[in-house]
Phi, psi and omega in degrees: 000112165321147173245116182306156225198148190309167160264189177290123145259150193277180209278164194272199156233168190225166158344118172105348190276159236215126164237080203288135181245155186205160194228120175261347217226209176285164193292181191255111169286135197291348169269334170274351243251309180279330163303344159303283164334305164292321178313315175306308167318306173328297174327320179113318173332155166242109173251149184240162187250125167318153194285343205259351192325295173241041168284181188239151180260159201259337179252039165226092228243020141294332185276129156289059150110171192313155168330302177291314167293299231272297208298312199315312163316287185350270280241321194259321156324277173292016158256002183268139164294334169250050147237171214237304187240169153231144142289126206262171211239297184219206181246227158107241195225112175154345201273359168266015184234045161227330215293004220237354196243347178302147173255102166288352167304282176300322202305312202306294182316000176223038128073193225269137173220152189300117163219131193236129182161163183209183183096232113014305192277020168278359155272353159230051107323296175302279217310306171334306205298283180275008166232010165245334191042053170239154176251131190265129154287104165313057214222164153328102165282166186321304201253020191284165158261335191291336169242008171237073185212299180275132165249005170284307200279334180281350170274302168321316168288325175284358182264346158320292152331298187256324178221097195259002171296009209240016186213359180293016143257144171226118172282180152250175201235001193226227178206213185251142145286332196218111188259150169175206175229164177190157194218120171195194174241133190281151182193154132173262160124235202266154189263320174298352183291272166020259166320317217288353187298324212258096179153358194274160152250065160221041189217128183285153166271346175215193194223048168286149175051049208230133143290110180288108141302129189222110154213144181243166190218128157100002193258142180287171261205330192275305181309327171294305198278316222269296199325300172323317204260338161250012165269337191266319190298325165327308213103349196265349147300356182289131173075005160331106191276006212167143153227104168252104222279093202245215213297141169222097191269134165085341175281189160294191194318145177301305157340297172285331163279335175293321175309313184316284201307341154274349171293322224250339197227015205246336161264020160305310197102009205221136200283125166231145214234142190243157156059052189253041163110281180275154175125246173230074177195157225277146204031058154333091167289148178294158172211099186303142180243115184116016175245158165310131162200175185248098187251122169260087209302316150001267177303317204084015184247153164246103182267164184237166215254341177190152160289182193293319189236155195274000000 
């Protein structure tokens, strides 16, 4: 079994960089979409909108427009030479039925760029992951209500962006669940995004020498535990060094989601840390995925090892 290892990270950004926004997921509201959009402007960013952003598919209207257009954005964004980033618009539903239509062949071929969004877009996190071997940010899209709402969170990102040594520790708001140090490389996003991975090939099988990141949003407790239970029957918990652990908004009472996670992950044998933060919750922190760091369930920090972005 392989141990994961840092990624490639992509170049930071400076004034003036050019940002494609894009939506792989569910539709777009146009209003936050442009309020997002100024926000980016505010940074000093040139941000641009994919041609396909708000369209409706029209009879599965969870979806931002047809399949084929939402990966085609994708796809023409992180192949223009002049965009430095791209940015996902929202989450919802939908990047796992584009990741299959993407050509990785070129994406690899127009070399490493900035790409940011969760929820959903933990699937092309994994993908990124395994077929570019670039580290991805785990952060507040464009069009949230959760970031052009928060001024934490849009500052953790733009501090993310431009300077990221100013950002290599992330605290927690909680405590360990499981106390120790563990030293791996981050990876992971919404668990349920996760589990629905595993067995695909753009999900990695496993997290040996890997810090898990985990959060969830809307899920009953059982659902939680069902998710939790195929990642340990899988196998991608095996050799796992750390699980650090963020919002789980909309599930039950915090108390009973605390309980699951320690029944389902307190015998690993591995240090686990709670309430860091990240995810589908208010002032959302950014979070890199594929870099070296260090977690100290104890102390409550995730330190990282280099910044995020180079």
């Amino acid at each position: 079994m392989s141990t994961l290892t840092p990624l490639r990270r992509p170049p930071r950004l400076a004034p003036g960089a050019r940002v494609a926004v894009v939506a792989p997921s569910g539709p777009i509201p146009e209003d936050r979409l442009a309020a997002g959009l100024d926000v980016l402007r505010g940074w000093g960013l040139d941000p641009v909108t994919a041609p396909h952003v708000l369209d409706r598919h029209g009879a599965l209207d969870y979806l931002a427009g047809a399949d084929a257009d939402r990966a085609a954005d994708l796809q023409s964004a992180w192949c223009d030479p002049a965009v430095d980033a791209v940015i996902c618009a929202r989450g919802g539903y939908g990047a796992q039925r584009v990741v299959d239509a993407l050509d990785w062949e070129a994406m690899r071929a127009a070399g490493p760029k900035v790409l940011v969004g969760f929820s959903d877009i933990t699937a092309l996190h994994e993908a990124f992951a395994v077929r570019l071997g670039l580290v991805t940010l785990h952060g507040p899209m464009a069009a949230g209500a959760d970031f052009v709402k928060s001024v934490r969170a849009q500052e953790h990102l733009r501090a993310t962006l431009f300077d990221p040594e100013s950002v290599r520790t992330i605290r927690s708001d909680g405590a360990a669940l499981v106390p120790g140090r563990a030293r791996g490389v981050t990876l992971g996003g919404c668990l349920s995004l996760i589990a629905g991975g595993v067995g695909t090939p753009h999900t990695r099988d496993s997290a040996h020498g890997g810090l898990l990141c985990l959060e969830d949003v809307g899920e009953e407790t059982y659902r939680l535990d069902r998710y939790l239970t195929q990642l340990l029957r899988a196998g991608l918990l095996d050799g796992v060094a750390g699980l650090v652990l963020g919002s789980w908004a909309e599930c039950a009472p915090y108390d009973e989601v605390r309980t699951l996670l320690v029944d389902r992950l307190g015998g690993l044998g591995v240090p686990v840390a709670e309430q860091f933060g990240f995810g589908h919750c208010e002032d959302a922190l950014t979070l890199p995925f594929g870099v070296a760091a260090e977690l100290d369930a104890d102390a409550g920090t995730l330190t990282l090892e280099e910044p995020a972005l180079s």
